[in-house]
N, C-alpha and C positions, 0 to 999 in steps of 0.2 A: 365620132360621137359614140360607135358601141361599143371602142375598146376604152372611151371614159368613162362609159357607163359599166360597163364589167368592173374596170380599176376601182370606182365606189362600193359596186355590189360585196367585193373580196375586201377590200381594207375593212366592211363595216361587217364581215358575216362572225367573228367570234364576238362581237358586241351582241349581235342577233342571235347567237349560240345562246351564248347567258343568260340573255334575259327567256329564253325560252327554259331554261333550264332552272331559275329560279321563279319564273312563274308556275312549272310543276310542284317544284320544293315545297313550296308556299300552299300550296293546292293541295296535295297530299299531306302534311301536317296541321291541314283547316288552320292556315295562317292569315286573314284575306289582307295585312298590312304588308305582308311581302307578295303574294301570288296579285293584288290585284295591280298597284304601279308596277311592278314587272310583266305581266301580259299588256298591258295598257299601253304600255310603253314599248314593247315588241310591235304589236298591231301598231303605231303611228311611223314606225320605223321602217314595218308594212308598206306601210302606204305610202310613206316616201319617195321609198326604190321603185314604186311604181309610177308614181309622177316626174322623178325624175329619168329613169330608163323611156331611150326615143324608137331603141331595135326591136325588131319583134322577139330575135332570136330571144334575147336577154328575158324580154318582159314577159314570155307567156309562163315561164317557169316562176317568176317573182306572180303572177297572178296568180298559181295554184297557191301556192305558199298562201298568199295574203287570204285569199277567200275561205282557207282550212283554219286560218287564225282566226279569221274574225268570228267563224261558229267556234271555235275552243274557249274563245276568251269568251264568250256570250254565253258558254257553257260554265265554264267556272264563276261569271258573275251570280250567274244563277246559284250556285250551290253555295256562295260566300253570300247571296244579298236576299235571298228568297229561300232558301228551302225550308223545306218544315220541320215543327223543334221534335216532329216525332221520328226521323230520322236520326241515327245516334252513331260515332265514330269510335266510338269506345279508347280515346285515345287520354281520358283524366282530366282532358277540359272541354269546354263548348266556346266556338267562338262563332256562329254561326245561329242564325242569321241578323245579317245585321239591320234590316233595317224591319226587323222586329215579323211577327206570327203575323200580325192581318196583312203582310205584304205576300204569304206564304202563297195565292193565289196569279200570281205572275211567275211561279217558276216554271208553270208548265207551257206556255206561251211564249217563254225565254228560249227552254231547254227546243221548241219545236223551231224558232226559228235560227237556232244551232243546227237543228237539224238540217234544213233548207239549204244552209251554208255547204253544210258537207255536201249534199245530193249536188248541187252547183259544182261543188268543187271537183267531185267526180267526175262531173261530164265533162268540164274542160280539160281535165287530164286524160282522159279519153279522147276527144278530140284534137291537143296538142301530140299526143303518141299515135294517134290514126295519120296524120302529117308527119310525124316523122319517118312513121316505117313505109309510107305510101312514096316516099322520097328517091326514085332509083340512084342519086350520087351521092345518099349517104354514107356516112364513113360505118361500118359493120363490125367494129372493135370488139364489141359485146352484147350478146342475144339477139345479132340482127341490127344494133342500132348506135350512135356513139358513146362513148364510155361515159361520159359525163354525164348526156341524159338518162343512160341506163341506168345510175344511177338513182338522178334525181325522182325515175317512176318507183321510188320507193312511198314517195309520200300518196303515191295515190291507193295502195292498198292499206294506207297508213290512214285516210282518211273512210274508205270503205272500215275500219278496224274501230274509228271513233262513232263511224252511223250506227253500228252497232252497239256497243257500246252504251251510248246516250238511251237508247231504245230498251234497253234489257234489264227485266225485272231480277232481281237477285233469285239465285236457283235454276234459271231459266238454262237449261244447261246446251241445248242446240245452237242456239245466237250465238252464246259465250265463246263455244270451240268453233263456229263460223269465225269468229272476232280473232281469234286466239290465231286461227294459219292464217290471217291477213295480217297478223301482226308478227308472226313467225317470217313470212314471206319478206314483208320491209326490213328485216332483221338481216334476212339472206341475201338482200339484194347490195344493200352496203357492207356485209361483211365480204360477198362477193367482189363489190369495186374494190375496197380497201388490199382482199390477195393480188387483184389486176395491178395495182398502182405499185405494190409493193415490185412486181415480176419486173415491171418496168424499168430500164437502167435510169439513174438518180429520179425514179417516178414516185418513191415514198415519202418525200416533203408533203406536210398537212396531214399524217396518219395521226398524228393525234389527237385533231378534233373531229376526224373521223372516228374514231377511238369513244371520242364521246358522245356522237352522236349515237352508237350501240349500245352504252350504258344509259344512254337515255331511253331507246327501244326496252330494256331490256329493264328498266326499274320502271314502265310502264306497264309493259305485260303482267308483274308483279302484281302492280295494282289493280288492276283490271282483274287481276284473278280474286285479290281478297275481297273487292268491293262485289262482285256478281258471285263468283261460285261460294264464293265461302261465305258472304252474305256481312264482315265486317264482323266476320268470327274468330280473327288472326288480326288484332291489330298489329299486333310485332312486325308484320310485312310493312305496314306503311311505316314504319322507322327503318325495314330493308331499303324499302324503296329511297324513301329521305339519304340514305346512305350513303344508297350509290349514285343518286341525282349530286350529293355532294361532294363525290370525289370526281363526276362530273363538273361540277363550276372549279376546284381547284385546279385541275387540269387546264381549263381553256383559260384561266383570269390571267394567265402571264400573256397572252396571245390577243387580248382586248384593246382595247387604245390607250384605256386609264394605267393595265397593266406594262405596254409597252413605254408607257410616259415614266410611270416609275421604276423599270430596269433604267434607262435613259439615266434617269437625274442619279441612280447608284453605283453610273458607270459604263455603262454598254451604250452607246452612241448609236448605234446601227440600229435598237429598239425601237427608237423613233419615230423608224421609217417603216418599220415590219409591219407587214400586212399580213390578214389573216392568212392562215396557213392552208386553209379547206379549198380546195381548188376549185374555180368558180365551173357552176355546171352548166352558164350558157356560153361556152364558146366555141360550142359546137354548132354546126349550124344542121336545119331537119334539111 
């Protein structure tokens, strides 16, 4: 059962790649007809692998994941479906909010229990890394711990980086650069797995949606800096960011299902069967 349930998690993770990556897309161009069925659509995908995963090993890292989604997506609902029209992207259109100014009183009520999400999320990733490293037969590949999960403790300063984040008034410059080395940090943690896999003999299979998961990191922190420090005084960053969030999706779209379905039908037989490339992070055990 948990190496069927890994075999799912990996065949399905460049599908989960994309759609996280087009729900940014869509979120930083205040698009909310691509950012909202693409987060939406992430989180039930979410929540799949969690019902379907029976191991613990597998499931407690698909729970960090799901519980940081569900306050991100709660977080952008809010900014596409409630914020206020005094808020302004300066991007040459409005498309927000959509479900009009007197609803403008639920965002903060939204945005707080985003918040909640994160703080939850925290703790179990604190929790699931107190069990790993408290583990004396665990394998010590990287900082004390297995490579795989070493890895995956990138999302947990990733989500310490979004509590902030949600919390901070523009200008507010202490939070910001708190936010900024916890987003720095998940940056180094995967750029770090990615030189480890690469050192490894035939270990750099799936560098390239590793690849994108850093351009993801890293057309976040972008945004995160125009929206707070600079207060939404550079919109030219949020078309950075768009940028490279979308040489993000063209990198993973060959590596997706739909994308392997159509190599397939143009020739390559073997696309078929190709599974994502990102090496799954629970097959280690704490």
């Amino acid at each position: 059962m948990e190496a069927r349930s890994q075999d799912v998690s990996a065949k399905y993770e460049a599908d989960f790649l994309m759609l996280w990556v087009l729900k940014d897309l869509g979120w930083v161009l205040v698009i909310p007809y691509l950012c909202i069925p693409a987060g939406l659509s992430a989180l039930v995908m979410s929540i799949s692998f969690a019902m379907y995963v029976k191991d613990t090993n597998t499931f407690r890292f698909v729970m960090i994941e799901m519980i940081w989604l569900a306050g991100n997506v709660m977080w952008m609902m809010a900014d596409m479906l409630f914020d206020t029209y005094d808020y302004h992207y300066f991007l040459g259109y409005r498309m927000v909010p959509l479900f009009g100014e007197r609803w403008s009183g639920a965002y903060d009520p939204t945005t707080t229990a985003a918040t909640g999400c994160f703080v939850l999320g925290a703790l179990v990733c604190a929790g699931v890394y107190a069990k790993i490293l408290s583990n004396p037969d665990r394998d010590t590949e990287a900082w004390g711990m297995p490579l795989e999960a070493f890895k995956q403790l990138f999302i947990g300063f990733w989500i310490l980086k979004d509590t902030l984040w949600i919390q901070t008034a523009p200008h507010h410059q202490t939070p910001y650069k708190v936010g900024l080395l916890f987003g720095v940090i998940a940056f180094a943690i995967v750029a770090d797995y990615l030189r480890r896999i690469f050192a490894k003999e035939n270990g750099s299979a799936g560098w390239e949606l590793v690849g994108v998961e850093l351009l993801w990191i890293a057309a976040n922190i972008i945004w995160m800096t125009e929206e707070l420090i600079l207060a939404e005084g550079l919109p030219h960053l949020r078309y950075m960011t768009a940028a490279i969030l979308l040489v993000g999706a063209v990198i993973t779209a060959p590596h997706t299902t739909l994308g392997s379905q159509i190599q397939a039908r143009l020739g390559d037989p073997e696309a078929a069967e190709k599974k994502s490339l990102i090496p799954d992070a629970t097959k280690e055990t704490a």
